[in-house]
TIPADO-871653 format. One record per residue (C-alpha): residue number from 1; residue in one letter; x, y, z. Coordinates in nm, 4 decimals. Example, Ala and Ser with C-alpha at 12.3 -4.5 7.8 and 13.67 -1.06 7.14 Angstrom:
2
<site i="1" aa="a" px="1.2300" py="-0.4500" pz="0.7800"/>
<site i="2" aa="s" px="1.3670" py="-0.1060" pz="0.7140"/>
***
This chain:
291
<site i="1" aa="x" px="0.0000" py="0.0000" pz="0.0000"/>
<site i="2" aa="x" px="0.2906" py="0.2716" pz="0.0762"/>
<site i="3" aa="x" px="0.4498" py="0.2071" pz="-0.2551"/>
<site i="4" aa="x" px="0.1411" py="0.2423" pz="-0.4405"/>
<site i="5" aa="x" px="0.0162" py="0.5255" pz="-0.2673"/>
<site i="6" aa="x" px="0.4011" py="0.6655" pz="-0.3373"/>
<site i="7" aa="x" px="0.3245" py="0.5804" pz="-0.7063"/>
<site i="8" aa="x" px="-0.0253" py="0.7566" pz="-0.7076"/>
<site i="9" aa="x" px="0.1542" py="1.0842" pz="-0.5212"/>
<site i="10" aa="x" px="0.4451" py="1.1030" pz="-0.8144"/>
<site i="11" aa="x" px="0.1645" py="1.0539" pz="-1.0896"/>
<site i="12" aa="x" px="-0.0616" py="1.3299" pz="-0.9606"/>
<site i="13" aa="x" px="0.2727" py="1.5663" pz="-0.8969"/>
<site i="14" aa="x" px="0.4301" py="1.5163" pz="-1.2410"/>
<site i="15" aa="x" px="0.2869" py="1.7835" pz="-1.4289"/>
<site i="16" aa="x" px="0.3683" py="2.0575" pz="-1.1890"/>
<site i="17" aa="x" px="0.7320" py="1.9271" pz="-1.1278"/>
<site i="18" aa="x" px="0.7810" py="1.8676" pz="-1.4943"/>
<site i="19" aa="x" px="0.6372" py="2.2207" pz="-1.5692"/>
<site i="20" aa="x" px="0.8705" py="2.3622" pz="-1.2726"/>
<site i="21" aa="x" px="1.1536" py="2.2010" pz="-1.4119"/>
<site i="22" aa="x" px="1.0979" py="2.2974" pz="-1.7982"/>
<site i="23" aa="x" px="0.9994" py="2.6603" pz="-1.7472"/>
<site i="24" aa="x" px="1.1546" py="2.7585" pz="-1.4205"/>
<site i="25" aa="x" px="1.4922" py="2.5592" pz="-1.3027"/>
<site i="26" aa="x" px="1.6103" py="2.4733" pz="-1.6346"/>
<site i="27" aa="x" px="1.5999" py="2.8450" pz="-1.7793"/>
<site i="28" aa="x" px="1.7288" py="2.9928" pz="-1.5420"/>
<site i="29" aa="x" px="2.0274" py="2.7410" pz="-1.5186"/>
<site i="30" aa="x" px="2.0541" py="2.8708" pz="-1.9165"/>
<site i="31" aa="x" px="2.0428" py="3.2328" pz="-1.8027"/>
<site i="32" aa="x" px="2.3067" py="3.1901" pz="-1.5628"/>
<site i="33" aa="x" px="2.5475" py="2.9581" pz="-1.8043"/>
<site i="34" aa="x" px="2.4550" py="3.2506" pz="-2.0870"/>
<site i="35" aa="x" px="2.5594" py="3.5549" pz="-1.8469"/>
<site i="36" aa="x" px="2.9215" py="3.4707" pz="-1.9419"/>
<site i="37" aa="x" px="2.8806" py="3.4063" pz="-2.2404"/>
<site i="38" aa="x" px="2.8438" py="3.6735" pz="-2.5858"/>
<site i="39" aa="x" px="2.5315" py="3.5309" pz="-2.8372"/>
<site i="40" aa="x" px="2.3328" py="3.6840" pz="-3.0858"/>
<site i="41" aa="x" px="2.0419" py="3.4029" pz="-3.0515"/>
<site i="42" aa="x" px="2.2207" py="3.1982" pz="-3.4012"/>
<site i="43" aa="x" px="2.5941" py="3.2289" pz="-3.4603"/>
<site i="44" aa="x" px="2.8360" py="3.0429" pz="-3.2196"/>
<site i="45" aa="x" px="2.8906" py="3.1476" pz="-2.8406"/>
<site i="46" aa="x" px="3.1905" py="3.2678" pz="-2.6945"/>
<site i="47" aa="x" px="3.2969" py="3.3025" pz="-2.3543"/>
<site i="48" aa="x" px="3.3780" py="3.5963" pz="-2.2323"/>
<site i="49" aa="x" px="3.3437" py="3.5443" pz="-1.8453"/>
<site i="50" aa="x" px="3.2304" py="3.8222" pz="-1.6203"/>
<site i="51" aa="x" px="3.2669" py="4.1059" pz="-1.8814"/>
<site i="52" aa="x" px="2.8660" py="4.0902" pz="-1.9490"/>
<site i="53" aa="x" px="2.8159" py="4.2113" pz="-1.5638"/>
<site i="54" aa="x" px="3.1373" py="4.4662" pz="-1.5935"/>
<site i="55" aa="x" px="2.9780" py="4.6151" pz="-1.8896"/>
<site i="56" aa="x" px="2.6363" py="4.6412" pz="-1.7258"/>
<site i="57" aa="x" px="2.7406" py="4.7858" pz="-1.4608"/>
<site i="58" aa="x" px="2.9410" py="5.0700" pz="-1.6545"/>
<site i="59" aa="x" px="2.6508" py="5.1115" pz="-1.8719"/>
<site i="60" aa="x" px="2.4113" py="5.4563" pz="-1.7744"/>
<site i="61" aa="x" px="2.1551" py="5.3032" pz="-1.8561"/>
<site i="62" aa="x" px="2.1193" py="5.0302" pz="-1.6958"/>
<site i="63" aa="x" px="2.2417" py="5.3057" pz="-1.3763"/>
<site i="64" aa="x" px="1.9108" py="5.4957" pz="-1.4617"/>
<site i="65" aa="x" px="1.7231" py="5.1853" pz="-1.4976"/>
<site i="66" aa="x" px="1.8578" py="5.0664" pz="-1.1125"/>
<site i="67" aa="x" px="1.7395" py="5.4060" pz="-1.0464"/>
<site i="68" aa="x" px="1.4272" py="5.4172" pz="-1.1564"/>
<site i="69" aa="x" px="1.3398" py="5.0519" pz="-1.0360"/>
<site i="70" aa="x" px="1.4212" py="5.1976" pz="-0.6853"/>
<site i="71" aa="x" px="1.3044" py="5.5188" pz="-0.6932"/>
<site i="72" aa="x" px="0.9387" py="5.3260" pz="-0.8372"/>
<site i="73" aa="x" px="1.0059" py="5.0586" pz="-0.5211"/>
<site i="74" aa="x" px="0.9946" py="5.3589" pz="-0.2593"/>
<site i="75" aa="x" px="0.6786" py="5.5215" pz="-0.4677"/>
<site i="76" aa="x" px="0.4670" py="5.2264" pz="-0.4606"/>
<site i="77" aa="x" px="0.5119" py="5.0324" pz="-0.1865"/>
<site i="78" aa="x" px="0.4686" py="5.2705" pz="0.1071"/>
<site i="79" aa="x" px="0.2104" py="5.4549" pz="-0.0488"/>
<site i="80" aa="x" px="0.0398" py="5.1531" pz="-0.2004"/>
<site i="81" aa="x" px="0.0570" py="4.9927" pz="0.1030"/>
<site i="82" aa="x" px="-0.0501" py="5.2733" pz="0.3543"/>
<site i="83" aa="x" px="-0.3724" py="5.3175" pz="0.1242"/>
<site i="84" aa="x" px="-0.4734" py="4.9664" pz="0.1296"/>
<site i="85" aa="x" px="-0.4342" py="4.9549" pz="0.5230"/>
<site i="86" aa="x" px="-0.6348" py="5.2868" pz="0.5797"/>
<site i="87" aa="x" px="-0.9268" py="5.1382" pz="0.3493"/>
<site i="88" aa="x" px="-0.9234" py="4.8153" pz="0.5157"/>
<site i="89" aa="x" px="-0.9918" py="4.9670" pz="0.8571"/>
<site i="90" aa="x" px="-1.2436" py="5.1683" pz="0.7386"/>
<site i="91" aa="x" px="-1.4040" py="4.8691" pz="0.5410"/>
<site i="92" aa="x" px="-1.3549" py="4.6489" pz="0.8243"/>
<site i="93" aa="x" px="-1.6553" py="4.7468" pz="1.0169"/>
<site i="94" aa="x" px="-1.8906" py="4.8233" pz="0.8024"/>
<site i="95" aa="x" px="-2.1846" py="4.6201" pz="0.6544"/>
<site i="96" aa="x" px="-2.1633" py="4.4775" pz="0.2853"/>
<site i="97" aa="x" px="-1.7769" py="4.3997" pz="0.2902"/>
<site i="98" aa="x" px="-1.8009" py="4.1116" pz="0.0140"/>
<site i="99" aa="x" px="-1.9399" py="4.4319" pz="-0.2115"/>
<site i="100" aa="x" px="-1.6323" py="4.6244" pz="-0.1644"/>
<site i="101" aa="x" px="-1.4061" py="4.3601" pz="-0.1648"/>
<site i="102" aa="x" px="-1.5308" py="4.2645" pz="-0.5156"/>
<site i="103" aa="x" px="-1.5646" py="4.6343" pz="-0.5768"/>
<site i="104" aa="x" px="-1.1905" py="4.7270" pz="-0.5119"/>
<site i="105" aa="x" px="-1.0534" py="4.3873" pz="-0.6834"/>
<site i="106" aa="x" px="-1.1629" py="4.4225" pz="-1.0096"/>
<site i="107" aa="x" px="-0.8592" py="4.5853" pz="-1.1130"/>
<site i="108" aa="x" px="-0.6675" py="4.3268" pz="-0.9990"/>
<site i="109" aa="x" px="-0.8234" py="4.1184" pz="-1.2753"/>
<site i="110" aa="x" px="-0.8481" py="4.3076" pz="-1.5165"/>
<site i="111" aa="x" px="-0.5903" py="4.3025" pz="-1.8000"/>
<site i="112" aa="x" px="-0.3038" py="4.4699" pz="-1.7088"/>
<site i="113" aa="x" px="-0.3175" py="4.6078" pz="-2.0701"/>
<site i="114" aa="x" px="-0.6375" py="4.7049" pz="-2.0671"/>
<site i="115" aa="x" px="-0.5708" py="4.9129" pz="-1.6996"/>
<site i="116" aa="x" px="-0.2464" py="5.0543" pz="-1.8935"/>
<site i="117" aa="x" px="-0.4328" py="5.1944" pz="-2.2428"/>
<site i="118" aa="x" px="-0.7296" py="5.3977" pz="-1.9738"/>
<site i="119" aa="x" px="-0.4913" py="5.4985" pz="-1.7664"/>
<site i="120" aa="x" px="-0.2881" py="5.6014" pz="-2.0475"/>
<site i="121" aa="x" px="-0.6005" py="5.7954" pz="-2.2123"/>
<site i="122" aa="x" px="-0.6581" py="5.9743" pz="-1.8786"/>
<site i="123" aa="x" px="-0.2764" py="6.0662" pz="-1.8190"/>
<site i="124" aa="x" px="-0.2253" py="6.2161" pz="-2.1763"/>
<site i="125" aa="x" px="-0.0750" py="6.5040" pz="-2.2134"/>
<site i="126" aa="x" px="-0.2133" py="6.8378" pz="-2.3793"/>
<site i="127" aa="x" px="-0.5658" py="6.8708" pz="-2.4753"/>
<site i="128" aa="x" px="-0.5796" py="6.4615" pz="-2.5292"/>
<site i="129" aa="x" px="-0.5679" py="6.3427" pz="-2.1633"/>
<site i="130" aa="x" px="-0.8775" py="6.3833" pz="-1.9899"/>
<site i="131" aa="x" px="-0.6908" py="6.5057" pz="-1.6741"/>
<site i="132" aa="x" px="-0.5242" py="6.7669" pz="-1.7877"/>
<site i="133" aa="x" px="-0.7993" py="6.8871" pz="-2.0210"/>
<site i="134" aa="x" px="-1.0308" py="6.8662" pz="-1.7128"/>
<site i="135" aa="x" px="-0.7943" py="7.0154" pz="-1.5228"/>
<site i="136" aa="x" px="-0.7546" py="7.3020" pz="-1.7527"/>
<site i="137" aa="x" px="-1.0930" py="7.3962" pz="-1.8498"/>
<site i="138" aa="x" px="-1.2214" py="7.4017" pz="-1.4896"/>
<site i="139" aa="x" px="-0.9281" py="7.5532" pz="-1.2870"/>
<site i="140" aa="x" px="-0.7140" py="7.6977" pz="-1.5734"/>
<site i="141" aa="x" px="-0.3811" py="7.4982" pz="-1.4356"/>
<site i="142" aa="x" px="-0.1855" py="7.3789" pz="-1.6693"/>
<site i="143" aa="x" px="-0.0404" py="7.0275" pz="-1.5467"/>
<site i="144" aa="x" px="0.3063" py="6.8406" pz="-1.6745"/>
<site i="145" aa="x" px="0.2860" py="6.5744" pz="-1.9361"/>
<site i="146" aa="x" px="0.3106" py="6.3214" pz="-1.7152"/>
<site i="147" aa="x" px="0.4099" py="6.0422" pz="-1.9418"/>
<site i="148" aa="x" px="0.6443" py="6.2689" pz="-2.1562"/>
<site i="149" aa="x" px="0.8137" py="6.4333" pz="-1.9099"/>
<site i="150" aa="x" px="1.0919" py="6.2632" pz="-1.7549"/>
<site i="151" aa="x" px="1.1191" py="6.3952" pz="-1.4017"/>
<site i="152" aa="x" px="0.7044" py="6.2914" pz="-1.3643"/>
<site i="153" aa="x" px="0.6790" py="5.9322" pz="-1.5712"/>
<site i="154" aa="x" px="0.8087" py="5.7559" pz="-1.2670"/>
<site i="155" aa="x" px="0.5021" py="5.9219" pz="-1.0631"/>
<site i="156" aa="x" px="0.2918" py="5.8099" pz="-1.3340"/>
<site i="157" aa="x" px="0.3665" py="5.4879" pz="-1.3466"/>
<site i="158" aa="x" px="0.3341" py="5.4484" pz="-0.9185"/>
<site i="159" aa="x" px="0.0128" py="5.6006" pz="-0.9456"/>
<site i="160" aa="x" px="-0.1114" py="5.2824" pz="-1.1919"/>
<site i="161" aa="x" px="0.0773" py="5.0572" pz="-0.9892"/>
<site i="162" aa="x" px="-0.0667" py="5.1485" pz="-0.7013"/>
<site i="163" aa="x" px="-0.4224" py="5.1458" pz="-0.8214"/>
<site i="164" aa="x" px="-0.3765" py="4.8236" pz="-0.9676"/>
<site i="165" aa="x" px="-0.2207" py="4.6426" pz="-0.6915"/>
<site i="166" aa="x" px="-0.4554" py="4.8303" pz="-0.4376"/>
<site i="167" aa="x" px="-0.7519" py="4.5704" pz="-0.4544"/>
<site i="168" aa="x" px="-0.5376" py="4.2589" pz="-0.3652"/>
<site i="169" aa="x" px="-0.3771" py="4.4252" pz="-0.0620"/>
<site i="170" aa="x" px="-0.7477" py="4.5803" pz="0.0928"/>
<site i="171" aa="x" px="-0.8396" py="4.1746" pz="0.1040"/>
<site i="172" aa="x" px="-0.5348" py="4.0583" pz="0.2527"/>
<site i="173" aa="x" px="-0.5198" py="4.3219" pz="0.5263"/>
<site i="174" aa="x" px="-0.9017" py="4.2660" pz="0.5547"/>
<site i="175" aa="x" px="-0.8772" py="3.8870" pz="0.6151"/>
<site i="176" aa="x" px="-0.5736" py="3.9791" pz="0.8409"/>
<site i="177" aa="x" px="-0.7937" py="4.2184" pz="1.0753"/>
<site i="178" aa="x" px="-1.0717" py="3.9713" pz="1.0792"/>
<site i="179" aa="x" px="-0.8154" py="3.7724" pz="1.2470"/>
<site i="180" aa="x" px="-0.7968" py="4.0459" pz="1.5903"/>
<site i="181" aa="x" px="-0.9612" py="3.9121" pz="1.9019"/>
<site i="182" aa="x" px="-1.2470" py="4.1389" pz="1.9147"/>
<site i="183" aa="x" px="-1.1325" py="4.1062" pz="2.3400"/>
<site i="184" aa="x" px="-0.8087" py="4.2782" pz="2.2275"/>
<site i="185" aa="x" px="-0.9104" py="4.6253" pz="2.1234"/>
<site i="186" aa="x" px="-1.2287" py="4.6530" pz="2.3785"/>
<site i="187" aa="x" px="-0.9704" py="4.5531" pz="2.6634"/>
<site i="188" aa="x" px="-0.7901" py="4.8475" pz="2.5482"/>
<site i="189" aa="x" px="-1.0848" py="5.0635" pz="2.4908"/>
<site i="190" aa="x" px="-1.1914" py="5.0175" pz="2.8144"/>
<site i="191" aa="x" px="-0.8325" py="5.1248" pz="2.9605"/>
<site i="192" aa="x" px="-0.8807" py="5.4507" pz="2.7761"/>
<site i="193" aa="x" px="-0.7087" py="5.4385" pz="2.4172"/>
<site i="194" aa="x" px="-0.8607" py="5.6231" pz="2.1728"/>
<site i="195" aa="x" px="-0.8754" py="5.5221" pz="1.7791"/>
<site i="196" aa="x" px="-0.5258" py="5.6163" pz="1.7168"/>
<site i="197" aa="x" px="-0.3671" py="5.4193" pz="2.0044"/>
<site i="198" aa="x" px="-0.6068" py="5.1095" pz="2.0004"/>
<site i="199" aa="x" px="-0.4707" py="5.0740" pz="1.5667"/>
<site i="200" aa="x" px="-0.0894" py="5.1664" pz="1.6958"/>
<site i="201" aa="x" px="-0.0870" py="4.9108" pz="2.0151"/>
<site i="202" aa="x" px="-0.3237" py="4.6431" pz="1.9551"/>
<site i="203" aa="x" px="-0.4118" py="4.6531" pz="1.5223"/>
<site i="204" aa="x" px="-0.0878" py="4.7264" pz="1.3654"/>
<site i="205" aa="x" px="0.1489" py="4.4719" pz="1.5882"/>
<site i="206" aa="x" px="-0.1735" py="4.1883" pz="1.5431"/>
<site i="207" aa="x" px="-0.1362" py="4.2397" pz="1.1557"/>
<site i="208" aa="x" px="0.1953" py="4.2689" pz="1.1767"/>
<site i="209" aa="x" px="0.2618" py="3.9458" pz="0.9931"/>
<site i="210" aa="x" px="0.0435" py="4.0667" pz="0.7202"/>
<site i="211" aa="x" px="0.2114" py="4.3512" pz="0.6560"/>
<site i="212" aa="x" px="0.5575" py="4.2315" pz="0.6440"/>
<site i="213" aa="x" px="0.3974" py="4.0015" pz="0.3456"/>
<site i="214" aa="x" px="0.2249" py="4.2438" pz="0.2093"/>
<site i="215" aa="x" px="0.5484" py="4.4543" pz="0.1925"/>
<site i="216" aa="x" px="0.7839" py="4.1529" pz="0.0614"/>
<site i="217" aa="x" px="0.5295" py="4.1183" pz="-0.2249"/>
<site i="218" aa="x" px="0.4767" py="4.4646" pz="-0.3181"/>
<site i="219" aa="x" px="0.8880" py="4.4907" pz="-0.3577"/>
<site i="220" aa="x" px="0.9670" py="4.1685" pz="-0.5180"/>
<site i="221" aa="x" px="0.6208" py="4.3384" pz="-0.7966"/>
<site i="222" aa="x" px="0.7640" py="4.6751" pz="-0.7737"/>
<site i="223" aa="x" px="1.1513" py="4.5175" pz="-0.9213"/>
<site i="224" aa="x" px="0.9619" py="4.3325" pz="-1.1856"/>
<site i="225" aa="x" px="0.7971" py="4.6122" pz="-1.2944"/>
<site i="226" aa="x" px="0.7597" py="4.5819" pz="-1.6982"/>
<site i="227" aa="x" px="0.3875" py="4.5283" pz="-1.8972"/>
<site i="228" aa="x" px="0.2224" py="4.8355" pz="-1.7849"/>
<site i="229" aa="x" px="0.5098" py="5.0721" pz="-1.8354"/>
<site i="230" aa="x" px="0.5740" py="4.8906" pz="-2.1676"/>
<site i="231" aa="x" px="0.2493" py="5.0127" pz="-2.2656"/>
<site i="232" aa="x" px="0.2133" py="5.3088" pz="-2.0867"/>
<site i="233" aa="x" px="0.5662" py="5.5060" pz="-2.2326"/>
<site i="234" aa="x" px="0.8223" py="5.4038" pz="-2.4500"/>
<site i="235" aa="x" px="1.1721" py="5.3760" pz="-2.2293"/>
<site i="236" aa="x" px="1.3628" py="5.4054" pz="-2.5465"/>
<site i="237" aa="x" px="1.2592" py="5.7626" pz="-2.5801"/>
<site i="238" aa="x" px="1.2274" py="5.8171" pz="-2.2101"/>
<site i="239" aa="x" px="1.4825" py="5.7523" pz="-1.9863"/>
<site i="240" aa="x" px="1.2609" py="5.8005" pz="-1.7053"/>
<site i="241" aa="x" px="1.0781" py="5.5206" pz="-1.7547"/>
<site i="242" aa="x" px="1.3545" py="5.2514" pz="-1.8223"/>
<site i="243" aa="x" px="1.3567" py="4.9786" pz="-1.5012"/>
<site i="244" aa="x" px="1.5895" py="4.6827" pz="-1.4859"/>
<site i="245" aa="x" px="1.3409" py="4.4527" pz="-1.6298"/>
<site i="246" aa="x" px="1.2943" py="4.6512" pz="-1.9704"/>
<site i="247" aa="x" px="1.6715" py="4.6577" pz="-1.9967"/>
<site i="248" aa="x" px="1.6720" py="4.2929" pz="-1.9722"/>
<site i="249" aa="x" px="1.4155" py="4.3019" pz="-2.2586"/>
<site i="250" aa="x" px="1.5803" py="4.6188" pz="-2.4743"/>
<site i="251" aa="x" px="1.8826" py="4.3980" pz="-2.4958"/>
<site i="252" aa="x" px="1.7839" py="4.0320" pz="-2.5601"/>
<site i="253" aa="x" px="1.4556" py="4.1475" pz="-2.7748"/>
<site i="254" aa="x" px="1.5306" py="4.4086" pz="-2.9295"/>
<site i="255" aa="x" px="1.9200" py="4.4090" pz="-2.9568"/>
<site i="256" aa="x" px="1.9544" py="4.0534" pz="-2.9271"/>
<site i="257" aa="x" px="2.2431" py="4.0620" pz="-2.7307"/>
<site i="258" aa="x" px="2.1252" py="3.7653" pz="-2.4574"/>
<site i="259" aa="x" px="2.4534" py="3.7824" pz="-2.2772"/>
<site i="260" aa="x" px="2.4193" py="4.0585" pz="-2.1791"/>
<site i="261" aa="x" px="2.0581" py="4.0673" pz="-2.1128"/>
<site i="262" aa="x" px="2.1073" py="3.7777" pz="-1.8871"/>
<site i="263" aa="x" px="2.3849" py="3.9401" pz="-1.6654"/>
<site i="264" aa="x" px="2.1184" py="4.2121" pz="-1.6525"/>
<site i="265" aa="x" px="1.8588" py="3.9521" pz="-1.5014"/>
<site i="266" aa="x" px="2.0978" py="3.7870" pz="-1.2794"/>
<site i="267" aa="x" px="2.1810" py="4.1169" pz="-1.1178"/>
<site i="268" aa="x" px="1.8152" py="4.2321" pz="-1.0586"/>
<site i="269" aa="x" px="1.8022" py="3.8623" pz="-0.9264"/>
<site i="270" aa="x" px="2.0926" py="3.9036" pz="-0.7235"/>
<site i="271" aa="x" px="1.9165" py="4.2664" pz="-0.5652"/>
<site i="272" aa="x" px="1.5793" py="4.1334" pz="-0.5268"/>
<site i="273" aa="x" px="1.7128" py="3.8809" pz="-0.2798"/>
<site i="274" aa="x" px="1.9499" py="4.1386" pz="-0.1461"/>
<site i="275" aa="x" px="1.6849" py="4.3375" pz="-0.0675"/>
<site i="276" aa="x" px="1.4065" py="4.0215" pz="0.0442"/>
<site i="277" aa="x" px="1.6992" py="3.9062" pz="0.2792"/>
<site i="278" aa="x" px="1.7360" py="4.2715" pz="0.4258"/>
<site i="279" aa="x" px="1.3657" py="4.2236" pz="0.4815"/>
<site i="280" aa="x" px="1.3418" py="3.9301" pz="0.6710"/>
<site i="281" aa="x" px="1.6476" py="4.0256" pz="0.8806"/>
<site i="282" aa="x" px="1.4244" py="4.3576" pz="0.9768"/>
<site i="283" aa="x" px="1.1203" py="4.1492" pz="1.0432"/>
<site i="284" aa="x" px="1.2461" py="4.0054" pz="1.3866"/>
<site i="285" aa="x" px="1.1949" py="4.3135" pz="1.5118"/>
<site i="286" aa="x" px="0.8937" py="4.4491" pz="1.3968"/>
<site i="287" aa="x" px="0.6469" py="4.1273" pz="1.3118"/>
<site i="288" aa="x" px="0.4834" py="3.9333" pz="1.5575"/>
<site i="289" aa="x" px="0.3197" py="3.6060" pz="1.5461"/>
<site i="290" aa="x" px="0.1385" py="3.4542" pz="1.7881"/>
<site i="291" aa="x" px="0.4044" py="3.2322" pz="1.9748"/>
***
């Protein structure tokens, strides 16, 4: 019976480990073999050792694109975050939750296309965007290009990002304060705490554990940041707009120079889980579970 039931558990898990192995493990043991390595996609490779990261990491762009990744990191995640934990409070008492849950998820669903062309109908600049226009006529303020201009396409972006991504994190930190011992906060009511000290003292340390996924997720999303602002802008005539993970993409798709775009993808690799370790080292102090 165990080596049956052994057989039955290896039949019913070979499709997922077969599909890890062909489009996960075995790719990115290619990337990392191709990093050192100079190839056009046809002709013959050639080794050329660690020059693909040296050259990467002399090259401006990718700098800007490092920059921009970051700078889109520290737009998004606090702000995205912060937003989804105020509306989750204030959703978290009232009647028809399942409404606004559904309500402020649909964008989470829809095509992330689809979010990018609106967003890129109301962000328009001059008298084609419908904020600016509106903006315009009723106040007579004239407002940047915002997906033109280089020192406001990173705002841009966040602001899609955020609204995007702001549906999935009002459920989690829902089902997180469903979680609170109702006990908890009218034990400190009853001492005397007001709103702002019962969410500081007894909310925010009970969710803690919530947030610190919350926040490892939105980073990790933030880093890969690429099918939105590929629709939204073009990075190769806005600098601005150019993150890691269109670099990658610039120079295997475009230039086909997959060498170097996988040096590229090992180093955003390499800072995501820089960054993710950072994170958990952090967490001991803040985050607390229930043991």
């Amino acid at each position: 019976m165990r080596n049956r039931d052994g057989w039955w558990a290896a039949f019913f898990l070979a499709p997922q480990v077969v599909g890890l192995l062909a489009f996960l493990v075995l790719p990115l043991g290619f990337a990392v073999v191709l990093a050192f390595m100079k190839w056009d996609g046809l002709g013959e490779k050639s080794w050329v050792g660690f020059d693909n990261f040296a050259a990467q990491l002399s090259d401006p762009a990718f700098g800007t694109a490092v920059w921009n990744t970051v700078e889109l990191a520290f737009l998004t995640v606090p702000f995205g975050l912060g937003l989804a934990l105020l509306i989750a409070v204030a959703l978290n008492h009232v009647r028809g939750k399942t409404l606004y849950r559904v309500v402020y998820f649909l964008p989470v669903v829809t095509s992330s296309v689809a979010v990018a062309v609106m967003w890129q109908i109301i962000l328009a600049g001059g008298d084609y965007g419908v904020l600016n226009r509106t903006v315009q006529d009723w106040f007579g303020i004239t407002l940047p290009d915002w997906l033109e201009d280089p020192n406001w396409v990173i705002v841009a972006i966040a602001v899609v990002t955020i609204w995007s991504a702001l549906g999935l994190n009002v459920v989690i930190f829902l089902a997180g304060l469903q979680t609170i011992p109702p006990s908890l906060t009218e034990a400190a009511r009853i001492d005397g705490a007001g709103p702002v000290r019962v969410f500081r003292s007894v909310t925010l340390p009970m969710i803690s554990p919530t947030v610190f996924f919350s926040t490892v997720v939105a980073v990790i999303s933030s880093f890969q940041a690429f099918d939105q602002i590929y629709v939204l802008v073009d990075p190769d005539h806005n600098d601005g707009a150019r993150t890691i993970v269109y670099q990658v993409y610039d120079l295997g798709f475009k230039r086909f120079e997959f060498g170097m775009s996988s040096a590229a993808a090992l180093i955003l690799l390499a800072l995501t889980l820089l960054v993710t370790l950072v994170q958990f080292g952090v967490q001991r102090r803040f985050v607390h579970y229930d043991s």
